[in-house]
C-alpha positions in Angstrom: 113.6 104.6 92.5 111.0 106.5 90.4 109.2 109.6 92.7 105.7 109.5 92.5 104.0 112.3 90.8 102.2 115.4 92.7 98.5 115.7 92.3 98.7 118.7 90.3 100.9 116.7 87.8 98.5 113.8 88.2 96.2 116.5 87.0 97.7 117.8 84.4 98.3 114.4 82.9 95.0 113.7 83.0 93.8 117.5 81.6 96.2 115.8 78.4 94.5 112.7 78.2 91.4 114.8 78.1 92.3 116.7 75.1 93.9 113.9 73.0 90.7 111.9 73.8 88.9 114.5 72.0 91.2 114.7 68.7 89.5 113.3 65.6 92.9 112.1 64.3 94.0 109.6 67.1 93.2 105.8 66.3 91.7 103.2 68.2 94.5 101.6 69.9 96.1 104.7 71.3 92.5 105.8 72.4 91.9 102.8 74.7 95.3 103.2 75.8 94.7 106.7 77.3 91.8 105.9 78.1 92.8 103.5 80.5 95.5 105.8 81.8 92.9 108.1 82.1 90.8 106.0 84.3 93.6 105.1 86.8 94.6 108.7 87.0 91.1 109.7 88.3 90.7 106.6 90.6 94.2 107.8 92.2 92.8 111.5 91.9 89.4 111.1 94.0 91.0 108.7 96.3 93.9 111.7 97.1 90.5 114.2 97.7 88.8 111.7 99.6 91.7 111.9 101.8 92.3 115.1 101.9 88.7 115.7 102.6 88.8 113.3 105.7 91.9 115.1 106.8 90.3 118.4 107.0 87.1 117.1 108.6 89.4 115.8 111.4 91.2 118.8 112.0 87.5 120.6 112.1 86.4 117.9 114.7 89.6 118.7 116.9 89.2 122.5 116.6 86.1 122.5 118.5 85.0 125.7 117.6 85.2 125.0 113.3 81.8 124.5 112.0 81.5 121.5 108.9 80.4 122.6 105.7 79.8 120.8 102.8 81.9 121.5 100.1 79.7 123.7 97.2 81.3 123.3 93.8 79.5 126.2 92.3 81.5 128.9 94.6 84.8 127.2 93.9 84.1 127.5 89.9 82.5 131.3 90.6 86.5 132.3 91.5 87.9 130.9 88.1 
C-alpha cells in the first residue's frame, strides 16, 4: 500500500511543478502533464488548509476565552 504524501511534500511537489512550468525548454505535452498535476496538487492543498483552518476555529470556539482572527497573509510573509 502506497503512504500518502505529507503536505509539505505535497508542497514541494508542487514548488517543482512551478519551476519546470516556467523552463523555456519543456514541450507541450510534458507541460499539460504538470500542469494537471499541478492543479490536483493545489485542489488537495487548499482543501488540507480549509481543514486545518476549521480545526483551529473549533478549538478557539471550545476555549472560550481565544478570540478569532482572520488570518493576515502579509504578517506571515513579513517573517520570511
Amino acid at each position: 500500500m502506497k503512504k500518502e504524501k505529507s503536505f509539505e511534500e505535497k508542497l514541494n511537489r508542487l514548488e517543482e511543478i512551478v519551476s519546470s512550468l516556467e523552463s523555456p525548454s519543456l514541450n507541450l505535452d510534458e507541460a499539460a502533464k504538470l500542469f494537471e498535476e499541478g492543479s490536483l496538487l493545489t485542489q488537495e492543498l487548499s482543501g488540507k488548509l480549509k481543514e486545518i483552518k476549521f480545526k483551529v476555529e473549533e478549538l478557539k470556539n471550545k476555549a472560550g476565552t481565544l478570540v478569532l482572527e482572520p488570518f493576515d497573509e502579509a504578517k506571515t510573509d513579513e517573517t520570511k
